[in-house]
C-alpha positions, 0 to 999 in steps of 0.5 A: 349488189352482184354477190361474188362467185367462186370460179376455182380454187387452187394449192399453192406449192408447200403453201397455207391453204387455197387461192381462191378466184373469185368474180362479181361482175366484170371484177375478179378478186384472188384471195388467201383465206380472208386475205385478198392478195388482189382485185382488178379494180385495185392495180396502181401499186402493182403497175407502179412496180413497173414504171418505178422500176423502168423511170430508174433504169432509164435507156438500155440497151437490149434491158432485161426484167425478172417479174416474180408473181404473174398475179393479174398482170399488172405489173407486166402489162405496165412493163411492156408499155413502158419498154422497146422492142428489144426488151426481154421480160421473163416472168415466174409463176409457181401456182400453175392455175394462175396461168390458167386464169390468165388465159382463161377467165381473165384473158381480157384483162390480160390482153395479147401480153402473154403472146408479146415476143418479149415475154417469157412465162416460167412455171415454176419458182423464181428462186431458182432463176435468180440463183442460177444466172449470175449479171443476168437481169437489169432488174428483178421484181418480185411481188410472190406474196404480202411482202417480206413476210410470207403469208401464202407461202413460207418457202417465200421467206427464203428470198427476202433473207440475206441469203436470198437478197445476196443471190438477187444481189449477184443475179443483177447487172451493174446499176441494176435494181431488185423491186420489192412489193409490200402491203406494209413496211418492214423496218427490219427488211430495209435494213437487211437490203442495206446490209447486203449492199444495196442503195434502198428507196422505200417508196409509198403508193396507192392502191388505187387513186388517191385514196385507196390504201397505201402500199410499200415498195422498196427500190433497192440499187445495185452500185455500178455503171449500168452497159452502154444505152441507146435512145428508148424507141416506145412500142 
């Protein structure tokens, strides 16, 4: 069997240790410690984000979509094929090294998504882009860690709080949605989603085929009529 190479390391922001980028072959792992946070060969519940997110959604006008986490780019490449010429994507990346890998090592997983017109990439926190634009999003995706409870980063922790959902709550338009994705269920997190005002799905779904491990994410509805819509035109 090919043994895995270290290609980088990399400190995440007030973060427990180092990401590490490794590669056998043509597959790529990031890990946390012992913790593999992804594979390349593992995409289904990242790219299931997207495509649950945009099935709900449905026809919009000009739709625009918050992804927190680049990580391999699942999520918003499913997006991107999922969605019309008019869509706009912002996508917030806090370890600057994960963009590096986007467009270095794993620039041929990633494809042209980084240089789609419909896509913005911010270095940076995604906190501060949910707080900070009211109505502005027809729905936020967040995948920055292992789930509600942080394992690579406990300022993580601040979005999956009451707090946190409230302001993800007001960032959203009428009708829309706040994603969640997970390794494991959390009881506790559903609730608070509910508490907060949402209409929660807790959906579950495979790592990859119909055997790979099973992932949670949450739906979570904002109540209200989504804008005026127009039929979907497909890239």
């Amino acid at each position: 069997m090919i043994p895995w190479t270290l290609l980088d390391t990399a400190k995440v922001p007030d973060g427990f240790g180092d990401l590490r980028l490794m590669q056998r072959g043509t597959e790529f792992s990031i890990m946390s410690g012992s913790t593999e946070l992804m594979n390349s060969r593992l995409s289904g519940s990242e790219k299931a984000l997207a495509t649950l997110v945009c099935e709900r959604l449905g026809p919009r006008a000009r739709p625009c979509l918050l992804i927190g986490g680049l990580g391999m780019g699942f999520t918003l490449r499913a997006a991107l094929a999922e969605l019309g010429p008019e869509a706009e994507i912002v996508v917030a990346e806090l370890v600057p090294a994960v963009i590096a890998w986007a467009r270095g090592p794993m620039a041929e997983i990633f494809g042209t998504s980084l240089s789609d017109p419909r896509v913005s990439l911010f270095e940076g926190d995604v906190g501060p882009l949910i707080r900070s634009a009211p109505a502005a999003y027809d729905a936020i995706l967040l995948d920055v860690d292992n789930g509600p409870g942080g394992l690579t980063r406990a300022a993580n922790d601040g979005l999956y709080t009451a707090t946190g959902l409230a302001a993800a709550h007001k960032a959203l338009r009428p009708g829309g949605i706040l994603a969640v994705w997970s390794s494991a269920p959390d009881r506790d997190f559903t609730q608070r989603l509910r508490r907060t005002g949402f209409t929660v799905d807790e959906v579950r779904v495979r790592a990859h085929g119909k055997s790979g491990a099973r992932h949670v994410i949450w739906l979570a509805a904002k109540a209200g009529a989504a804008r005026p819509t127009r039929a979907r035109a497909k890239n």
